[in-house]
C-alpha positions in Angstrom: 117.0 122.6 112.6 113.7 121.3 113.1 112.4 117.9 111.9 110.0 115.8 110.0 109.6 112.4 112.4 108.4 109.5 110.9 107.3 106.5 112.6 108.5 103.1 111.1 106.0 100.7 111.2 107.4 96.9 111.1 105.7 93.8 109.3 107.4 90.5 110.7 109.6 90.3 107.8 110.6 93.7 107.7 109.4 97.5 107.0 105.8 98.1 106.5 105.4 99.6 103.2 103.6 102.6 104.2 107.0 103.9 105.9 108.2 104.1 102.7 105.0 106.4 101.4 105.5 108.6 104.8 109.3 109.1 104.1 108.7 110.3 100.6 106.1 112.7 101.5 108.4 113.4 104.5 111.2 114.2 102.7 109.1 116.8 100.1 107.8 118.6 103.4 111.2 119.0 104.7 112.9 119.9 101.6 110.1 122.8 101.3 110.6 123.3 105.0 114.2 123.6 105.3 113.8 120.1 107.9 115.5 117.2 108.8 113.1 113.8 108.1 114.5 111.3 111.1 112.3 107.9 111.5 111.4 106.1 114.7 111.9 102.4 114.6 111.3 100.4 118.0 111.3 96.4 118.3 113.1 93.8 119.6 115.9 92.0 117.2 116.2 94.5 114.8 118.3 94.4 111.8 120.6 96.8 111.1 119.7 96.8 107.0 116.2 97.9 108.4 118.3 101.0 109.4 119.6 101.3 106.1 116.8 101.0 104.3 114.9 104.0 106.0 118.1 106.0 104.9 117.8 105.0 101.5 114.6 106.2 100.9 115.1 109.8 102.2 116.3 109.4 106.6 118.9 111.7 107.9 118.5 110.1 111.4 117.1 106.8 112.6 116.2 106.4 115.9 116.8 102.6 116.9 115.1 101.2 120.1 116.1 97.2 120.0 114.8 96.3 123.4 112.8 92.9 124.6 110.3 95.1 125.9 109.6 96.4 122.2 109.4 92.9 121.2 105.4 93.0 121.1 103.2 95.9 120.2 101.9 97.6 123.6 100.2 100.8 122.7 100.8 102.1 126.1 105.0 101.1 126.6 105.5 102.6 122.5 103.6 105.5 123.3 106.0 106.2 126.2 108.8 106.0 124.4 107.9 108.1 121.4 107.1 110.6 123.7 110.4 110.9 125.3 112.0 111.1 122.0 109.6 113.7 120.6 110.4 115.7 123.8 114.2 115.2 123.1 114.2 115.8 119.8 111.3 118.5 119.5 109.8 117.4 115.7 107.8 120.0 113.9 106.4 117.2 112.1 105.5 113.6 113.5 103.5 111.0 110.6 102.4 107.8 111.4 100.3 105.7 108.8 96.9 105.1 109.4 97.0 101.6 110.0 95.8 99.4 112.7 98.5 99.9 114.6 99.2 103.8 113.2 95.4 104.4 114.5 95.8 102.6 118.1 99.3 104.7 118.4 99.2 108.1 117.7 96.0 109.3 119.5 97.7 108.1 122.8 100.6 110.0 121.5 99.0 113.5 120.9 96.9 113.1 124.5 100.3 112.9 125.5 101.9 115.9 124.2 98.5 117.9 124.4 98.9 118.6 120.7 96.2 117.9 118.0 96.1 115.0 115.2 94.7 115.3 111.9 93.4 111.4 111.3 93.3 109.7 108.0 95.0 112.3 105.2 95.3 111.6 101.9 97.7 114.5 101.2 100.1 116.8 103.1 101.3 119.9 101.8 103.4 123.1 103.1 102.0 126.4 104.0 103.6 129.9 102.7 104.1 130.4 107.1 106.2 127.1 107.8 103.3 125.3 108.7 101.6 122.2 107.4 98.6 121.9 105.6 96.8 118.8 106.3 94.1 117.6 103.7 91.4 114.9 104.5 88.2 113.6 102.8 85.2 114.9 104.8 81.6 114.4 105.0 82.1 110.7 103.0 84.5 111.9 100.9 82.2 115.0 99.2 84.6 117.8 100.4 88.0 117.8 101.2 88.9 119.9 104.4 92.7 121.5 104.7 93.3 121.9 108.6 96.3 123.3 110.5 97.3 122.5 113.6 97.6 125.6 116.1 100.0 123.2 118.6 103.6 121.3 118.2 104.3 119.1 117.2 102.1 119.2 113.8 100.5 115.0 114.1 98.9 113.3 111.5 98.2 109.8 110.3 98.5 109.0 107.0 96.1 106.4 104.5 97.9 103.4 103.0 98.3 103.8 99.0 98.2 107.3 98.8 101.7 108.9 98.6 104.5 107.8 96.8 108.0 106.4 98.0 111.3 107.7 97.4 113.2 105.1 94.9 115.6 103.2 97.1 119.4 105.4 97.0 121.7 103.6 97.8 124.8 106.1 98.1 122.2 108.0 101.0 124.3 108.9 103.8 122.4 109.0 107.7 122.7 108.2 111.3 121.9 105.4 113.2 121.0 106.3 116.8 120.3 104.0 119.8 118.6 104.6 121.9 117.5 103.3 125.0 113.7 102.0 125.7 111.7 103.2 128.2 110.0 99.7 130.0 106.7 100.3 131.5 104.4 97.8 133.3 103.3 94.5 131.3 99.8 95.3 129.5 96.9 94.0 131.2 95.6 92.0 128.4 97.9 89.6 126.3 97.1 88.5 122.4 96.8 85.0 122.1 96.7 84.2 118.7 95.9 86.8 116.1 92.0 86.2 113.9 90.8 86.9 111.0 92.3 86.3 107.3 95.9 86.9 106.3 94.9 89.2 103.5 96.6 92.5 102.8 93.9 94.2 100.4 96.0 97.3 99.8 98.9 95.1 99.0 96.9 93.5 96.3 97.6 94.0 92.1 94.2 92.5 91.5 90.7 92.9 93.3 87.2 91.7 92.9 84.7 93.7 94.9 80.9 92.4 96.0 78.3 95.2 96.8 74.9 95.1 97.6 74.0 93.5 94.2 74.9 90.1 95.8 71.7 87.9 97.1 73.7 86.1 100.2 76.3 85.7 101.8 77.5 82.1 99.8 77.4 84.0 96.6 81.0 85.2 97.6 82.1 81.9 96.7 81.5 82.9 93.4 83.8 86.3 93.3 86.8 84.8 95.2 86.7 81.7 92.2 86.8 84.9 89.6 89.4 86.6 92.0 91.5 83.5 92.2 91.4 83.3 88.3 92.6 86.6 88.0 95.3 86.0 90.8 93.6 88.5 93.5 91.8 88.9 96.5 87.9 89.5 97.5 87.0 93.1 98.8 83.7 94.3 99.8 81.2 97.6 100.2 80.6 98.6 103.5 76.9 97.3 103.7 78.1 93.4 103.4 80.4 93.8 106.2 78.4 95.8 108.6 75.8 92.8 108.0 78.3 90.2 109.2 78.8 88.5 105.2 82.5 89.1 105.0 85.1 90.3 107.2 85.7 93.9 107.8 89.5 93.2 106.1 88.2 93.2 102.8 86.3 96.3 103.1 86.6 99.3 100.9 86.2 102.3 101.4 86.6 105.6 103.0 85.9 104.0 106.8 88.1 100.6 104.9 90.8 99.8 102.9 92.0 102.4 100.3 93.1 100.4 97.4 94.9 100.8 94.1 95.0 97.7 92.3 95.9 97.2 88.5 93.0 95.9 88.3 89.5 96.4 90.2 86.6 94.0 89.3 83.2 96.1 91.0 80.5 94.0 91.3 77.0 94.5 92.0 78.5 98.3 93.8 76.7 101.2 93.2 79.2 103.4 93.5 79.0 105.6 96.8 80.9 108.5 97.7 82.2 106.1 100.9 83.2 103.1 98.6 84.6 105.3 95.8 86.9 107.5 97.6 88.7 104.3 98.5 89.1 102.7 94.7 89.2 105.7 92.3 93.0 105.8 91.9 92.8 101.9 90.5 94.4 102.0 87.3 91.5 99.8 85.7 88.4 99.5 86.7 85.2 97.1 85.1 81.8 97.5 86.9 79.3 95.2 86.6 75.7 96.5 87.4 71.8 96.3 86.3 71.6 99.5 86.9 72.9 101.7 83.7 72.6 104.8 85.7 74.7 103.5 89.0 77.3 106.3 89.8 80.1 103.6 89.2 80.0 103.8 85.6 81.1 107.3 85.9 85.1 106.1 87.1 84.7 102.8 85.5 86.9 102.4 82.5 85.1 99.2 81.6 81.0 99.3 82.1 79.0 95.5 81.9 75.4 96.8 82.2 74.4 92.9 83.1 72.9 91.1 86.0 76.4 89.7 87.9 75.1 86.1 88.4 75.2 86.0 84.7 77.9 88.0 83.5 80.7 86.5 86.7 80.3 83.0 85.8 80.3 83.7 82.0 83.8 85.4 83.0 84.8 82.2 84.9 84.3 80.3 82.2 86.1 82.1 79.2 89.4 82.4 81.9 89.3 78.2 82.7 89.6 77.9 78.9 92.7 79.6 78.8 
């Protein structure tokens, strides 16, 4: 039997969240696909409840490679030793999430194997011939293209906040395998210290967004007070970050972050394809804009037709009374 492999992406204190979404969508295409769903996890000092956890939330088989030389994220030595394993183990089906690290990894990976990738999906589905249907936004989100992949295995990175987990089951039975790590030269470039902001946008319940409705940079003071107030985080519109206001962490947006908050706070945003096809699955959404005709009304469940330097500080106000 063939196989849906999964690779487990690790945050310092554990699994990154988006294994969880690639398991659950794993486990649907397997189950339709009469597959096994195994996961890849490679690092250095890893705990065996890790293990577990990927077989709570839909792993037959996890593949374990607890090595020193895994101890750091080398795009070059995991690639190797994905390979070997996807050569061993011959996946139909290999997923990664389209992270950072997802985005650095599996391109080296398909090169590899001479087999294609299908980059940032927002949904996977099977085909009525076995195969796998991979679905991405095209053309700034205006179409949606459905591609197959004529080679093996079928690759494809996955966007953050699109898929749904399994509910942890505990009573899941699955293997644990070791496996040994392949060690390749050191990398000729070593990370120092790691820059920007420790901010996790998709992560976040609440966010308040600054488009090209604000004047200067400064005035982003002004939405991380309101965000603060509301216990969230600042994002932006791509036009603030390419111009150097804000970093490229808070973006939003089909080349960003895709987000879904409780709560999304659009200031000043039109309402592009680009910027919406990375916030329309918030659950709320309250746009602020001078312009009654903007395109963001049209998902907003909460309009403010309003200049924002008027209508944000009157917003601060009301929540310090409370």
């Amino acid at each position: 039997m063939g196989s849906v492999l999964v690779f487990a992406e690790r945050r310092r204190d554990g699994i990154h969240p988006i294994t969880h979404e690639l398991l659950g969508k794993g486990r649907e295409l397997a189950d339709a696909l009469n597959l096994d769903v195994h996961a890849a996890l490679l690092g250095c000092d890893l705990k065996e409840e890790w293990a577990q956890e990927l077989i709570s939330r839909g792993t037959d088989i996890v593949f374990l490679f607890n090595s020193p030389t895994l101890a750091h994220f080398d795009p070059t030595t995991y690639k190797e030793n994905l390979v070997k394993l996807i050569r061993e183990t011959r996946p139909e089906i290999v997923l990664f999430g389209a992270t950072h690290l997802g985005r650095s990894l599996a391109p080296r990976v398909a090169a590899a194997l001479g087999t294609g990738l299908t980059a940032d999906c927002t949904e996977l589905a099977p085909n009525d011939d076995g195969s796998l249907i991979q679905i991405r936004p095209a053309f700034t989100g205006n179409i949606l293209a459905h591609i197959k992949t004529r080679t093996r295995p079928q690759m494809s990175t996955v966007r953050y906040r699109v898929m749904k987990p399994l509910p942890h089951d505990r009573n899941r039975r699955g293997k644990v395998v070791p496996m040994e790590a392949v060690s390749c030269p050191p990398p000729s470039r070593l990370i120092r210290e790691e820059v920007g902001e420790n901010i996790s946008l998709p992560d976040a319940e609440v966010i308040v967004s600054g488009g090209k409705g604000l004047k200067n940079p400064g005035d982003f003071a002004m939405l991380k007070e309101l965000a603060e107030l509301l216990g969230g985080v600042v994002g932006s519109s791509r036009p603030l970050v390419d111009q150097g206001w804000i970093g490229k962490e808070h973006q939003v947006g089909f080349s960003g972050n895709t987000v879904r908050p409780k709560l999304y706070v659009a200031c000043g945003i039109s309402g592009s394809p680009q910027h919406l096809a990375g916030m329309r699955g918030s659950e709320t959404i309250i746009a602020i804009n001078a312009d009654p005709s903007a395109p963001i009304f049209r998902v907003a469940d909460y309009g403010i037709v309003g200049d924002l330097y008027e209508v944000v500080p009157a917003l601060i106000t009301e929540l310090k009374k409370r």
